[in-house]
C-alpha positions as CSV (number, residue, x, y, z in Angstrom):
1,X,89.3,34.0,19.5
2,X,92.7,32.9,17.5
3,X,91.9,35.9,15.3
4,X,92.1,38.3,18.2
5,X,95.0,37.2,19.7
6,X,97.0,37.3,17.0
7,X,95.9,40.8,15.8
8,X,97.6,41.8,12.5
9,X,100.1,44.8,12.6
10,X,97.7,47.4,10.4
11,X,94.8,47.5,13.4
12,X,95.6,49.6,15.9
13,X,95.7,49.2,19.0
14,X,93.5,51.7,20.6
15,X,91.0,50.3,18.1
16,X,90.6,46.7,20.0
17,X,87.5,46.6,21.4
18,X,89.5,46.0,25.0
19,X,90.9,49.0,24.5
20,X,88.1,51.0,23.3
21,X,85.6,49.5,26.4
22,X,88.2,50.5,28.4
23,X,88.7,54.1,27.2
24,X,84.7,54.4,27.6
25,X,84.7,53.2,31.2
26,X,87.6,55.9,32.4
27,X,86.1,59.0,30.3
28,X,82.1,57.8,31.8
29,X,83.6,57.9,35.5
30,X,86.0,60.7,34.9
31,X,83.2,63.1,33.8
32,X,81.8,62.1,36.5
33,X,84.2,62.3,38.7
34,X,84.8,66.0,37.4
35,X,81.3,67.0,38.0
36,X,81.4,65.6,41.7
37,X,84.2,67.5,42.3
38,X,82.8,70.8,41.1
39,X,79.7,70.2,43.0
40,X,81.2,69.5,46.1
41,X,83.9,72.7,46.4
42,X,83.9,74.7,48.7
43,X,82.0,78.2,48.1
44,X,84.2,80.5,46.1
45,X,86.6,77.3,44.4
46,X,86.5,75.5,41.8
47,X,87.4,71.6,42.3
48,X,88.9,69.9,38.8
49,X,89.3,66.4,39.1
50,X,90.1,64.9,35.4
51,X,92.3,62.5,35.7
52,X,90.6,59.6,34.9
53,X,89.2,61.8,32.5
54,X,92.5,62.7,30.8
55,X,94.1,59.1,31.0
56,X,90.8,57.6,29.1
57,X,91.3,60.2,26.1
58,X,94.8,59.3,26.0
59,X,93.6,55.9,25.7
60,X,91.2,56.2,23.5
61,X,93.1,58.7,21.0
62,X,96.5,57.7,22.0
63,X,99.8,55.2,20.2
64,X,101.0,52.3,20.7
65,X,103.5,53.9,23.2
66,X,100.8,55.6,25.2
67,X,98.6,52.1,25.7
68,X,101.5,50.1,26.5
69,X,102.6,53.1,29.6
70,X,98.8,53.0,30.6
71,X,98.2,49.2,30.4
72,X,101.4,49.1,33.2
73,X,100.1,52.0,34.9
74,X,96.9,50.2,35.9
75,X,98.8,46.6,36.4
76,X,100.8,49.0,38.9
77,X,98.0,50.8,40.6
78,X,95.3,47.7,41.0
79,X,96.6,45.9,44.1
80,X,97.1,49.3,46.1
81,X,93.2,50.9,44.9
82,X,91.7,47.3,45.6
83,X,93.2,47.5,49.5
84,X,92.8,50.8,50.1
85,X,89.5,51.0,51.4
86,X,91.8,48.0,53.7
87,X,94.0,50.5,54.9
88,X,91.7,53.1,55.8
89,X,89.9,50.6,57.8
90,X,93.3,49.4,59.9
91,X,94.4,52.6,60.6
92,X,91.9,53.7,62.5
93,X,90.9,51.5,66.2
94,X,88.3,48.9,65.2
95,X,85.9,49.9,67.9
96,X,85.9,53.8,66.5
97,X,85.1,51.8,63.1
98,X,82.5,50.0,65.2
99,X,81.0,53.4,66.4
100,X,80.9,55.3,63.0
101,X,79.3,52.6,61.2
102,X,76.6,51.9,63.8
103,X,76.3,55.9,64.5
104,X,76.4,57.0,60.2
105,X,76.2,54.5,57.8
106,X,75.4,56.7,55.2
107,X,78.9,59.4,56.3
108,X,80.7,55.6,56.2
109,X,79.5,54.6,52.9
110,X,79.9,58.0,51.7
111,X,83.8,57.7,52.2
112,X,84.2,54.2,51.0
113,X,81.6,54.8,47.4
114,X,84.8,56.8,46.0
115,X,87.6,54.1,46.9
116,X,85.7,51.3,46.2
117,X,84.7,52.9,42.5
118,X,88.6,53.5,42.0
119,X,89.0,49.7,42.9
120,X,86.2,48.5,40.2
121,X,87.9,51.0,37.5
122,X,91.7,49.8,38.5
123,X,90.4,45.7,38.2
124,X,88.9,46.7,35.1
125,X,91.5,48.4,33.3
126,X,94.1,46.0,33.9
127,X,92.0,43.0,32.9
128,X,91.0,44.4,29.6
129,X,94.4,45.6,29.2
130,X,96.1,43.0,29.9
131,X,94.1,40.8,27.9
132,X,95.7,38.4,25.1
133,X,94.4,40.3,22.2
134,X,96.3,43.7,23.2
135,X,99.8,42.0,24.3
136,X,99.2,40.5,21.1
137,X,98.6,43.8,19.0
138,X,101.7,45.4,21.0
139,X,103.9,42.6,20.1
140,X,102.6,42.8,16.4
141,X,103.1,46.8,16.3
142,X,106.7,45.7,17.8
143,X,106.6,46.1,21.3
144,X,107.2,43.8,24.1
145,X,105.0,44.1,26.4
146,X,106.0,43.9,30.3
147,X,105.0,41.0,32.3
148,X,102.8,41.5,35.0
149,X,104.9,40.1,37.7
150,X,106.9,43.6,38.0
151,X,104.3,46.5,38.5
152,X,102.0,44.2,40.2
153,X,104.4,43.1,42.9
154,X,105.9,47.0,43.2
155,X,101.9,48.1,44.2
156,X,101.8,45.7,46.7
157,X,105.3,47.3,48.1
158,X,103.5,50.6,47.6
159,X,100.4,49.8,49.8
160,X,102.3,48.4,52.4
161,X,104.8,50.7,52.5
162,X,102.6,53.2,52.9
163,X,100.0,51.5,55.6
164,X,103.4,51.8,57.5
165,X,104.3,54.9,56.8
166,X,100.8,56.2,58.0
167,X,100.7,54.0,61.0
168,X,103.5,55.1,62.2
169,X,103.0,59.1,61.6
170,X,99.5,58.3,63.1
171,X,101.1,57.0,66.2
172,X,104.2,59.1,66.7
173,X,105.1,62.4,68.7
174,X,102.6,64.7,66.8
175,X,99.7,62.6,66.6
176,X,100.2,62.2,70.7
177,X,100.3,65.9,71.1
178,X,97.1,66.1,69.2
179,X,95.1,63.6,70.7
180,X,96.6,65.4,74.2
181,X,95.4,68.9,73.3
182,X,91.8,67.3,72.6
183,X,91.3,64.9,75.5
184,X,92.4,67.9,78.0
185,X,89.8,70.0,76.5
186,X,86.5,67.2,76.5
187,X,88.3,65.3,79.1
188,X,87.5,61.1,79.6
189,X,84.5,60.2,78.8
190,X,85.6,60.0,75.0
191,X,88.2,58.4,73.7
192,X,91.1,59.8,70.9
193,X,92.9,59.0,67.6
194,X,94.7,61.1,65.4
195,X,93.5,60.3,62.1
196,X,95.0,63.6,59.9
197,X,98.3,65.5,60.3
198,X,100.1,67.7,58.4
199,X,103.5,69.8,59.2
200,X,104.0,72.7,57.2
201,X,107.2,74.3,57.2
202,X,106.7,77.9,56.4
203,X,108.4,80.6,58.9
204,X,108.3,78.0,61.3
205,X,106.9,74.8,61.4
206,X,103.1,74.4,62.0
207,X,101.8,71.4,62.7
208,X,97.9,70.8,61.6
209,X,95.8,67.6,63.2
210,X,92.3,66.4,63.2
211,X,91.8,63.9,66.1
212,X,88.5,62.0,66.3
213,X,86.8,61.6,69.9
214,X,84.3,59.1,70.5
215,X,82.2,57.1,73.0
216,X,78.8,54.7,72.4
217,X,76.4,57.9,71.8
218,X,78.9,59.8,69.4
219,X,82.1,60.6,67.1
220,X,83.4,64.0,66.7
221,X,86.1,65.1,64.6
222,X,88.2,68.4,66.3
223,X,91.1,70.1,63.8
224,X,94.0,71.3,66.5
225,X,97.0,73.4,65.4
226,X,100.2,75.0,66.9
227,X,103.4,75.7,66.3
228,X,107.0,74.1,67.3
């Protein structure tokens, strides 16, 4: 163990086997990730998602440099991708949670699979990366690497600064409106969020929204549009 930690300058880095189990991991789920996505496009698109793809090649072909930039990448991004599925879940009113998961489990577990993946990867990435053995290489190849205090703390800002942002956009003017133009269409017997918006400024401004009604026997989702 003494021997890895204090890995000697001519080794590379990308050649520890943290690094290299790491590399494997983000190139296995980012093929598959880039096959999902072509399979699921719409008829007519093509869907390329290869960024995990592109970061684990980087990893696994890349400097010094590169490693050091990812290993603070994932120290950065593993509190937010662990509590997103967290988010999602207090966004949205706890008895329309109630509802979907009792009405379709499998649409439910379909839309947490991918964030709860991207939590498993994140975990990984930074524990191998931030490992003894690879602070040690970077320090031996003459780089200090960052303590994990910094991008660790600025992810948590990130997740709850942008839980906020959402909950309020999600409960402000527009999101009102939306639910409005739904319930005066299906009227009472369901009840309303607005759980997607989207303004567009273009010639105008056009405001996009997809508010989900429910009751015990059902949730529907209903896209609404108009402009300002």
């Amino acid at each position: 163990m003494q021997e890895q930690a204090n890995a000697p300058s001519g080794v590379q880095v990308r050649d520890l086997p943290q690094v290299r189990s790491a590399a494997y991991l983000l190139i296995a789920v980012g093929i598959l990730e880039l096959i999902y996505g072509l399979w699921t496009a719409p008829p007519g698109q093509i869907k390329l998602n290869f960024l995990l793809l592109a970061v684990g090649l980087v990893l696994y072909f890349g400097g010094t440099r590169a490693i050091a930039v990812i290993r603070w990448l994932a120290l950065l991004t593993v509190v937010p991708a662990v509590l997103m599925p967290v988010q999602q879940m207090l966004l949205a009113p706890l008895e329309l949670t109630i509802v979907q998961f009792r009405l379709y489990p499998g649409q439910v577990i379909a839309f947490l699979v991918p964030m709860l993946v991207s939590a498993v990867v994140a975990v990984v990435l930074a524990w191998r990366l931030n490992g003894e053995p690879v602070k040690a290489a970077l320090r031996a190849h003459g780089r200090v690497p960052a303590s994990p205090i910094v991008p660790v703390v600025l992810g948590l800002l990130l997740i709850i600064g942008s839980t906020a942002f959402l909950r309020h956009m999600l409960n402000g003017p527009d999101a009102v409106q939306a639910a409005d133009m739904v319930a005066k269409r299906f009227g009472t017997k369901y009840k309303y969020f607005t759980n997607g918006l989207n303004v567009v400024n273009n010639n105008g401004t056009t405001v996009y929204a997809t508010v989900q009604m429910w009751n015990e026997k059902e949730a529907i989702q209903v896209p609404v549009n108009w402009r300002r």
